[in-house]
KERO-723855 format. One record per residue (C-alpha): residue in three letters; z, y, x. Coordinates in pm, 1 decimal. Layout:
// residues N
REC   code         c3         c2         c1
REC    ALA          Z          Y          X
...
***
This chain:
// residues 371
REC   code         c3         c2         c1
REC    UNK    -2860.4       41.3   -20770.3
REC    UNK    -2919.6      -73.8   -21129.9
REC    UNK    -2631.6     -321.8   -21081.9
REC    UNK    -2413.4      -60.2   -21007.3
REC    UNK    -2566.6      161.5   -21314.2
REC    UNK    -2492.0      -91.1   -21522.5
REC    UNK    -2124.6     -172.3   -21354.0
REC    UNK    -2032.1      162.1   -21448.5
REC    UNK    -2161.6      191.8   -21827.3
REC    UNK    -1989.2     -115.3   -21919.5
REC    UNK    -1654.7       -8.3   -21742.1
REC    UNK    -1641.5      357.1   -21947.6
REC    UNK    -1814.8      141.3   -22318.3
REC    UNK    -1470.0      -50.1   -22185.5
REC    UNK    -1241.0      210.6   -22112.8
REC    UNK    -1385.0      461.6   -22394.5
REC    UNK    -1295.9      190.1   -22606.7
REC    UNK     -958.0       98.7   -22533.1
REC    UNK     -859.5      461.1   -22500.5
REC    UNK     -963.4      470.4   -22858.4
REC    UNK     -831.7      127.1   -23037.8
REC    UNK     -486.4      298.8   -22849.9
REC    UNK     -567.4      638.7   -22990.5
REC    UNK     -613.3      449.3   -23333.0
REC    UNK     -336.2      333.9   -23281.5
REC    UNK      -72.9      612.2   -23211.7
REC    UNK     -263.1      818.1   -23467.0
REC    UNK     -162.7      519.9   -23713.0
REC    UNK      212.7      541.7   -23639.1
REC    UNK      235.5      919.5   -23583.4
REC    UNK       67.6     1013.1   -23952.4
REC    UNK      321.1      791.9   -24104.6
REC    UNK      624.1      922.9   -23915.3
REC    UNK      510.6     1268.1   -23949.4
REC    UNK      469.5     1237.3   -24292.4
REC    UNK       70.0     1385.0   -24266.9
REC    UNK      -79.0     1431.7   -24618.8
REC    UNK     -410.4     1320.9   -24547.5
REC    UNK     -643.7     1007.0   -24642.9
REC    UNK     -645.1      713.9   -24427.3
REC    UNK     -942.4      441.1   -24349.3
REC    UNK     -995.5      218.7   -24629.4
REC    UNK    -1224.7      -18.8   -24408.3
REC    UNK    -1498.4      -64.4   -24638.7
REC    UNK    -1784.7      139.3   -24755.8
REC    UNK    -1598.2      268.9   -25114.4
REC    UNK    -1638.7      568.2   -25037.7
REC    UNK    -2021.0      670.8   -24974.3
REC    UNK    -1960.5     1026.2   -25071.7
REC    UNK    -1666.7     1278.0   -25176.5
REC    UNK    -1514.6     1251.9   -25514.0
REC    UNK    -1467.7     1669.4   -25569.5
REC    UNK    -1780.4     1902.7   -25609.4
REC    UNK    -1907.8     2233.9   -25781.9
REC    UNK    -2089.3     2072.5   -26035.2
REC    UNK    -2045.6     2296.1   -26345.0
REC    UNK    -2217.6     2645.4   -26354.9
REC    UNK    -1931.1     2764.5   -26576.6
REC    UNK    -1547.0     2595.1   -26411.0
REC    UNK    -1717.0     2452.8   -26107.4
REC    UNK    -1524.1     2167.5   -25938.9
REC    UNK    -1639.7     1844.2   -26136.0
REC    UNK    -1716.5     1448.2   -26068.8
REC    UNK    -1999.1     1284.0   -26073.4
REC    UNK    -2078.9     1068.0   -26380.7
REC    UNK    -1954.3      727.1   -26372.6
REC    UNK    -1824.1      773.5   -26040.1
REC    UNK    -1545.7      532.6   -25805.5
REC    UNK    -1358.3      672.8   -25557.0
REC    UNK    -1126.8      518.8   -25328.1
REC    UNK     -800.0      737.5   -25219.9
REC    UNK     -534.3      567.0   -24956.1
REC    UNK     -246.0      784.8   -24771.7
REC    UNK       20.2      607.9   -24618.4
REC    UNK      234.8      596.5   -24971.3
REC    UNK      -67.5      456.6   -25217.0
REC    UNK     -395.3      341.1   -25254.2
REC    UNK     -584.7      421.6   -25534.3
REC    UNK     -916.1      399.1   -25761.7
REC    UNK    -1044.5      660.8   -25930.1
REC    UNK    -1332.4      614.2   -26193.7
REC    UNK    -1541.7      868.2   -26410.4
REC    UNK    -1688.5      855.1   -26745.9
REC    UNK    -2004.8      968.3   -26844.8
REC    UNK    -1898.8     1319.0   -26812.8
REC    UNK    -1733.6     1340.5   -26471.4
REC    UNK    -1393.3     1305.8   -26565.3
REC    UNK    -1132.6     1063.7   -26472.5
REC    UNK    -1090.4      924.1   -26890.8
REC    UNK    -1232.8      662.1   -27039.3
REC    UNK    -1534.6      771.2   -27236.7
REC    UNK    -1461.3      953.1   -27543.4
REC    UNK    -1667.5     1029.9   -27868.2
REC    UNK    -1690.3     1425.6   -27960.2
REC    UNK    -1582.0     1336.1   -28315.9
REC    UNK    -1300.9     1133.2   -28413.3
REC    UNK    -1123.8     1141.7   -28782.3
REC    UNK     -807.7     1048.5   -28582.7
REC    UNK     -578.4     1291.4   -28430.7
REC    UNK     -628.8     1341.3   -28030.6
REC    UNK     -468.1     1648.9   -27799.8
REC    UNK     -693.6     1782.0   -27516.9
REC    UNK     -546.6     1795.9   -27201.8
REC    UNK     -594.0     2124.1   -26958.1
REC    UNK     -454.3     2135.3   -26574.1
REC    UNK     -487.4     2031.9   -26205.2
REC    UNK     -477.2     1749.0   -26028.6
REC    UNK     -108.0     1669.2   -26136.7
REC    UNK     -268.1     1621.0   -26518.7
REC    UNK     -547.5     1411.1   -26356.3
REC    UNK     -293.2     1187.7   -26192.3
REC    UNK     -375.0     1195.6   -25774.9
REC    UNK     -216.4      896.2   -25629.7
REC    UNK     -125.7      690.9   -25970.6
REC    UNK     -382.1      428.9   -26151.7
REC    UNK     -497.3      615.1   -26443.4
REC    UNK     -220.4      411.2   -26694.4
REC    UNK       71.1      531.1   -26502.3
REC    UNK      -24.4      881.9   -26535.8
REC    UNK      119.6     1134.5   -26794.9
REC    UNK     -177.4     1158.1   -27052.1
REC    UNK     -170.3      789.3   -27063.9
REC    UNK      132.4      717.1   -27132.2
REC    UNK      171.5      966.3   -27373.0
REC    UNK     -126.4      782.7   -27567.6
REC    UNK       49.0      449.1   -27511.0
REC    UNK      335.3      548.7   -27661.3
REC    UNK      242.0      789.1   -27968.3
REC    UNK      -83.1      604.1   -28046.7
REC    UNK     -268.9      971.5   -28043.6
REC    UNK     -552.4      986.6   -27779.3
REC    UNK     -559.8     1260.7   -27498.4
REC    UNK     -841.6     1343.0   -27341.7
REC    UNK     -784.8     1414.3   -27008.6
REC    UNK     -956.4     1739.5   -26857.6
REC    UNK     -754.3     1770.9   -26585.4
REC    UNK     -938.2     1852.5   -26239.1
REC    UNK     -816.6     1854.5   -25876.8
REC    UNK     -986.7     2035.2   -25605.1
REC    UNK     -858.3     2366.3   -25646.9
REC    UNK     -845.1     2385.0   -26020.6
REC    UNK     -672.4     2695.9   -26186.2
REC    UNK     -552.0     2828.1   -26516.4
REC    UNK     -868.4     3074.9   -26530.3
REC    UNK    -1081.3     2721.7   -26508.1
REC    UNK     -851.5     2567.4   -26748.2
REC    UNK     -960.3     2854.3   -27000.7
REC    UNK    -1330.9     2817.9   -26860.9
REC    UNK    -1331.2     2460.0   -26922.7
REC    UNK    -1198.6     2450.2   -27256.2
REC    UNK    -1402.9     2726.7   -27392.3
REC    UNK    -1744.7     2581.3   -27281.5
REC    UNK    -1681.4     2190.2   -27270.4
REC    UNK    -1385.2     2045.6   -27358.0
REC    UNK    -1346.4     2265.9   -27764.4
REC    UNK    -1639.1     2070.4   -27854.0
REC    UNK    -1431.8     1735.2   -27889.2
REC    UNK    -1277.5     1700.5   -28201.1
REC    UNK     -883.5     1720.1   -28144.9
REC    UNK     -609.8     1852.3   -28357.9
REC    UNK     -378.0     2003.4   -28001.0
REC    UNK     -386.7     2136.5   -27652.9
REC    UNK     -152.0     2045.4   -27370.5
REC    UNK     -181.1     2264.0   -27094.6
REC    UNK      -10.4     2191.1   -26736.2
REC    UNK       83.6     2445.3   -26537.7
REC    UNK      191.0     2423.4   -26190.9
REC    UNK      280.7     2793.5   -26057.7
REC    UNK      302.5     2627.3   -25664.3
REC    UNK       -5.0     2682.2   -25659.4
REC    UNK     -172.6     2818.2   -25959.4
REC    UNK     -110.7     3189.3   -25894.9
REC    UNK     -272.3     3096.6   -25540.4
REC    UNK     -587.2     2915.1   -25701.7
REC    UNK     -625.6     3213.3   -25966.5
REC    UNK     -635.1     3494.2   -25677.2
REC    UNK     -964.5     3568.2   -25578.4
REC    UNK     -894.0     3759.0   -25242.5
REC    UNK     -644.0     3448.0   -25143.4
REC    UNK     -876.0     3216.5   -25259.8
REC    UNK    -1179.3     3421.5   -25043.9
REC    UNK     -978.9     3329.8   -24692.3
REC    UNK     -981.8     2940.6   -24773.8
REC    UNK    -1249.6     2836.0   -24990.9
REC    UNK    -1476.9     3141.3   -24996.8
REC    UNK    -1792.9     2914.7   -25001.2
REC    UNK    -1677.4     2729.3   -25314.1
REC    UNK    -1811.4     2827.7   -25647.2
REC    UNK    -1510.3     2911.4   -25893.9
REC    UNK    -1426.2     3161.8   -26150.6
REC    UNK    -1216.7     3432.6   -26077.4
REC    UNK    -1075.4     3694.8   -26320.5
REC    UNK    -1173.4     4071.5   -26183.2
REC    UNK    -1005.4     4402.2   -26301.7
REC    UNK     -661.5     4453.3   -26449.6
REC    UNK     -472.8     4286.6   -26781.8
REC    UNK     -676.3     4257.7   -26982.1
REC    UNK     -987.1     4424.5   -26904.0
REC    UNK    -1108.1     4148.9   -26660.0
REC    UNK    -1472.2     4000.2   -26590.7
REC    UNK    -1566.0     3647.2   -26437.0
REC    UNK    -1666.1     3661.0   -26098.1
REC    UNK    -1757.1     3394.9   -25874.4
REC    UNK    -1743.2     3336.4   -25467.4
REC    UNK    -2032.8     3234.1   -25460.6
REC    UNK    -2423.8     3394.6   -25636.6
REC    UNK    -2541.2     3046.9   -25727.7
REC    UNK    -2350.5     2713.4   -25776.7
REC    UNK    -2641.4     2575.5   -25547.8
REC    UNK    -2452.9     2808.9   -25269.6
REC    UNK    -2124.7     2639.1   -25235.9
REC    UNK    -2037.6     2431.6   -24976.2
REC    UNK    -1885.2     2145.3   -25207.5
REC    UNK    -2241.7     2039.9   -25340.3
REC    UNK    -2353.2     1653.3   -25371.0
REC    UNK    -2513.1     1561.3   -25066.9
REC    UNK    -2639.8     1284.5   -24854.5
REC    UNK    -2354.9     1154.5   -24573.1
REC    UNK    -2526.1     1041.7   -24259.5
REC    UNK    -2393.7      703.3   -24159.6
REC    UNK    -2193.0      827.2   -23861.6
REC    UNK    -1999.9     1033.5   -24112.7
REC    UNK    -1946.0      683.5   -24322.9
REC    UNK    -1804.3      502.8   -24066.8
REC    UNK    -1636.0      776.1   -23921.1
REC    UNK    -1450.8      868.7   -24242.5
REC    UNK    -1383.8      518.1   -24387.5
REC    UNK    -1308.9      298.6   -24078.4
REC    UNK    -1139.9      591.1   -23789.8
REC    UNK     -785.4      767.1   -23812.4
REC    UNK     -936.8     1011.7   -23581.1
REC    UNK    -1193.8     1134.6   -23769.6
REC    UNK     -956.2     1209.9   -24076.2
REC    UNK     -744.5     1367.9   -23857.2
REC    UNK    -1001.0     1612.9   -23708.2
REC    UNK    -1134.4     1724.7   -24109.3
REC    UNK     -757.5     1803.8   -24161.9
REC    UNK     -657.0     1992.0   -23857.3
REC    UNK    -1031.7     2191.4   -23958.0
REC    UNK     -846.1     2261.2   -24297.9
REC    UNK     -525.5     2379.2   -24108.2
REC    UNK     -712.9     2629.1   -23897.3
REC    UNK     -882.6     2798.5   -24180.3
REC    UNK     -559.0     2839.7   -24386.2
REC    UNK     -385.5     2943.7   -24051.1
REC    UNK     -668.8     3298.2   -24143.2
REC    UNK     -450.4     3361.7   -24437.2
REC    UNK     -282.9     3719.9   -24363.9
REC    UNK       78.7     3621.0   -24287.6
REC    UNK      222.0     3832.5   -24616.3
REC    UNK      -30.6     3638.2   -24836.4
REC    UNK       76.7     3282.0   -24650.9
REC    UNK      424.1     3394.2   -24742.5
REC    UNK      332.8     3382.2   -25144.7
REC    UNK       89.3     3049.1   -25119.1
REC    UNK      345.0     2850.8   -24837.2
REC    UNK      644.1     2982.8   -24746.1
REC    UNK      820.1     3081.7   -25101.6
REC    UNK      792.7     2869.7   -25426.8
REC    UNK      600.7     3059.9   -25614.8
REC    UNK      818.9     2996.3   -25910.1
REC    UNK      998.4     3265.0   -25747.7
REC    UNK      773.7     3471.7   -25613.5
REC    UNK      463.0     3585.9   -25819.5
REC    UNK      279.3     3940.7   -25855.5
REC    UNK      277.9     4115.8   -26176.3
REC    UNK     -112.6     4102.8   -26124.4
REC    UNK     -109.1     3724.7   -26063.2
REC    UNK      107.5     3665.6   -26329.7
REC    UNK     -100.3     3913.1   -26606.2
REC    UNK     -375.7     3681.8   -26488.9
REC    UNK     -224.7     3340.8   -26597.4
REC    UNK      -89.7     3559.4   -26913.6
REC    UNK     -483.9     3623.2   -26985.5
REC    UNK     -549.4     3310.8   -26960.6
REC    UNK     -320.5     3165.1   -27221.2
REC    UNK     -390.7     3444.4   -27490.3
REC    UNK     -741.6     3279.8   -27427.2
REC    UNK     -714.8     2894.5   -27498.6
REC    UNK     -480.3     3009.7   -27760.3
REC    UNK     -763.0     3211.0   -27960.6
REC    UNK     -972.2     2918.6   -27919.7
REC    UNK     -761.0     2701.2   -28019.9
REC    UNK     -687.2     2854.8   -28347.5
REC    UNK     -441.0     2696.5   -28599.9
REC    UNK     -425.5     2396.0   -28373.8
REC    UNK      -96.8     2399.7   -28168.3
REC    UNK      -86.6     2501.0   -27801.1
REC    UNK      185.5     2358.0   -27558.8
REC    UNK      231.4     2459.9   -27254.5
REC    UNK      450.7     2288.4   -26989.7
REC    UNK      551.7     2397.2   -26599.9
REC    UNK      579.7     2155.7   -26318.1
REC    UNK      814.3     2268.2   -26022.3
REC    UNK      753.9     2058.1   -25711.3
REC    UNK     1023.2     1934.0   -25496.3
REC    UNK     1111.8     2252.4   -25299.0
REC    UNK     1110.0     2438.8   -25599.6
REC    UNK     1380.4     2231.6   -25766.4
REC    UNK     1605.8     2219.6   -25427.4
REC    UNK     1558.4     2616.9   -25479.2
REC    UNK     1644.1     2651.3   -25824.2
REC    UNK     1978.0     2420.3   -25759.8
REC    UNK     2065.2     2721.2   -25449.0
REC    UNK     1994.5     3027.4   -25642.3
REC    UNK     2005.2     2941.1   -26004.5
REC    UNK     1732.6     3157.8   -26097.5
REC    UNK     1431.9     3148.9   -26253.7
REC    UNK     1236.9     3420.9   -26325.7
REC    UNK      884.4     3315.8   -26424.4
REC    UNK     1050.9     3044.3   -26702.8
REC    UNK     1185.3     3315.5   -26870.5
REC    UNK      899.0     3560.1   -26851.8
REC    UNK      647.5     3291.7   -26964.6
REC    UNK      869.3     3160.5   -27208.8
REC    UNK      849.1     3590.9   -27403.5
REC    UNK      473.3     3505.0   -27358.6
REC    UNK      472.3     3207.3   -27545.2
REC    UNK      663.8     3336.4   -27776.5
REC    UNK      493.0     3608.2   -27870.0
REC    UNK      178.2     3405.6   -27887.1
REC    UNK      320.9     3128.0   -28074.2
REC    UNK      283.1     2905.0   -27799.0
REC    UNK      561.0     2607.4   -27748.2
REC    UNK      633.5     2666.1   -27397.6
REC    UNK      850.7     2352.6   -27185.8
REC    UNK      994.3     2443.2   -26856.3
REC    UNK     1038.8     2117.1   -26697.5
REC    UNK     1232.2     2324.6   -26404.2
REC    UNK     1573.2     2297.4   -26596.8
REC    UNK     1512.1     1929.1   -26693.1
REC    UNK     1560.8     1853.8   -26328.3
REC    UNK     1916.4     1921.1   -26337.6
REC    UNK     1967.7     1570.1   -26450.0
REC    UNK     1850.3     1403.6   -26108.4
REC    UNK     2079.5     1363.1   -25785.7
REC    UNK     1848.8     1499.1   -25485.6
REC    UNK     1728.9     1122.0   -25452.5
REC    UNK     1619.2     1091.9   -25796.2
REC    UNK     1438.3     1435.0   -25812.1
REC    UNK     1283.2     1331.3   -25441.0
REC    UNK     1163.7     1005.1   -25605.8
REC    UNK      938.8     1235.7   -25891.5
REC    UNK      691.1     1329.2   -25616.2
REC    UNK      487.5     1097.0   -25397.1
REC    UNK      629.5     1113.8   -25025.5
REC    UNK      283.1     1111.6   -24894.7
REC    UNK      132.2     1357.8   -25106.5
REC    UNK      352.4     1582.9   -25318.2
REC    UNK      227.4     1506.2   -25679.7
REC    UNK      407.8     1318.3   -25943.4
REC    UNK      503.8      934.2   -25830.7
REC    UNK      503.4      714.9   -26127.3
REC    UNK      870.2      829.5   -26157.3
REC    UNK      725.8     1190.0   -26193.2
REC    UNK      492.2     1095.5   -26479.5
REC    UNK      731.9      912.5   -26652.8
REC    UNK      976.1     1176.4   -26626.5
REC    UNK      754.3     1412.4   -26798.0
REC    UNK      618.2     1213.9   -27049.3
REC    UNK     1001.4     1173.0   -27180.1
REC    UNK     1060.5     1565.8   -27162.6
REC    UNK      688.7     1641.7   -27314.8
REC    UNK      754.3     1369.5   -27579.3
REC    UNK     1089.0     1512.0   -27719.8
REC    UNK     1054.8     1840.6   -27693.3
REC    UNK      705.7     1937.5   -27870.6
REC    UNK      706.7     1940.4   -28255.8
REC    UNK      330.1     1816.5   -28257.0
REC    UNK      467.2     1444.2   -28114.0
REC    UNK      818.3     1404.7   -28382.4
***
């Protein structure tokens, strides 16, 4: 009897494992030919924790302090690090004599998927010889953060400009608090309430502590599971695709369907307005530039219809604020559909090193702060 106990427990351990070493397998090939944007193993124990919380009782999403965090997707493998303050920049002194630009956006100004000296805020300091400290923040990071950010951290550090990225793919979506409810409800972010521009900040959540993207401890299955299985990555992401699947179709038509170059609420668009009227009060007499980033269906868009409606309504706000404003939409015009393809990460969607350098060029020559 126990022979035969023990004849059958070692033929499933062997047939649960071969089913999934060829699971592993197949899931290996398939992410890669299906072009899945989602991390792979690294095969090591990097990665102990996540690298995106709620850490900040004013913007929220944050890194730890003097953090690493390994990144691989089928297209690039990459180490993130911290400073002292939990962003991805080298540490930086809150006074300088010299001249240095703070710089405000999402994860395309924090550089997913480059090393931190092929991104754009780095080589902009390579080449002009001015710092930039980079505040940018992934992890659902929007303009009203931006403002949040700047206002309560990043104004303290002495600088003499402000570059602000904005990427309207998904910035109207990140800066809506009902659309934002249906995905990441239990995150703690600021929203702006009310109409332009009587608004108040209101958050998801009643208490950072409340959020669901709070350090905590990772079991060891979850370890393993995460930094050694294809599976296991592929069962957080299809998780993520059920909960956006919620989103009211006429809602998923704004965040997915449409580039929301082209398709933006007055409401959502008063909102980013707001926003910019804000950093720019703070700012002063120091000069504000703000640049848009189209992503790669955006510019196959713009090439078919030859319209763009938010670059010229932002453009009238900028204006009127006295805000240089850089619509790197046009720019694109330059590239054959190879060349524009080869500005975004095939993996991932954010700027390649191509991407960065591309914008670093425009950015470079076209703002009177860097002649």
């Amino acid at each position: 009897m126990k022979k035969r106990v023990f004849k059958f427990i070692k033929n499933f351990i062997l047939i649960f494992g071969i089913t999934f070493v060829l699971l592993e397998i197949v899931l290996a090939i398939y992410i890669r030919v299906a072009e899945i944007k989602i991390e792979l193993p690294t095969y090591t124990f990097q990665n102990t924790h996540s690298f995106w919380f709620d850490l900040d009782v004013n913007f929220g999403t944050l890194h730890l302090p003097n953090d690493s965090y390994r990144q691989k997707k089928y297209c690039f493998d990459v180490v993130y690090e911290t400073n002292s303050k939990g962003f991805r920049d080298v540490e930086r002194a809150v006074e300088s004599t010299g001249k240095r630009v703070v710089a405000l956006g999402d994860s395309f100004t924090e550089g997913i998927g480059v090393d931190s000296e092929n991104r754009l805020t780095n080589l902009l300091e390579s080449d002009t010889h001015i710092p930039h400290l980079n505040f940018g923040l992934a992890g659902n990071f929007g303009p009203t953060q931006y403002w949040m950010l700047y206002k309560t951290h990043a104004q303290r550090y002495s600088h003499d400009a402000v570059l602000v990225g904005i990427l309207p793919s998904n910035d109207f979506i990140d800066d809506d608090y009902e659309i934002a409810l249906k995905v990441g409800g239990d995150r703690y972010r600021p929203f702006l309430k009310g109409n332009y521009p009587n608004y108040e900040i209101v958050y998801h959540t009643q208490n950072i502590n409340d959020s669901k993207a709070r350090p905590k401890k990772q079991g060891w299955k979850h370890k393993i599971l995460k930094n050694f299985t294809y599976s296991y990555n592929m069962y957080r992401y299809l998780r993520v695709m059920k909960r956006v699947s919620t989103i009211p179709k006429e809602q998923l038509l704004v965040a997915e369907k449409v580039p929301s170059y082209f398709n933006y609420s007055q409401a959502q668009f008063d909102r980013l307005r707001f926003t910019l009227e804000a950093i720019k009060s703070l700012a002063g007499n120091r000069p504000v530039m703000v640049y848009s980033i189209p992503i790669e269906k955006e510019i196959k868009a713009y090439r078919e219809h030859g319209q763009n409606p938010l670059g010229t309504q932002l453009k009238a706000v900028c204006d009127s604020l006295q805000i240089e404003y850089l619509d790197l939409l046009p720019k694109t015009n330059q590239f054959s559909e190879d060349e524009y393809k080869a500005l975004f990460l095939s993996c991932d969607g954010h700027w390649s090193e191509a991407g960065n350098a591309f914008a670093k060029k425009e950015i470079e020559s076209f703002f009177r702060y860097y002649q």
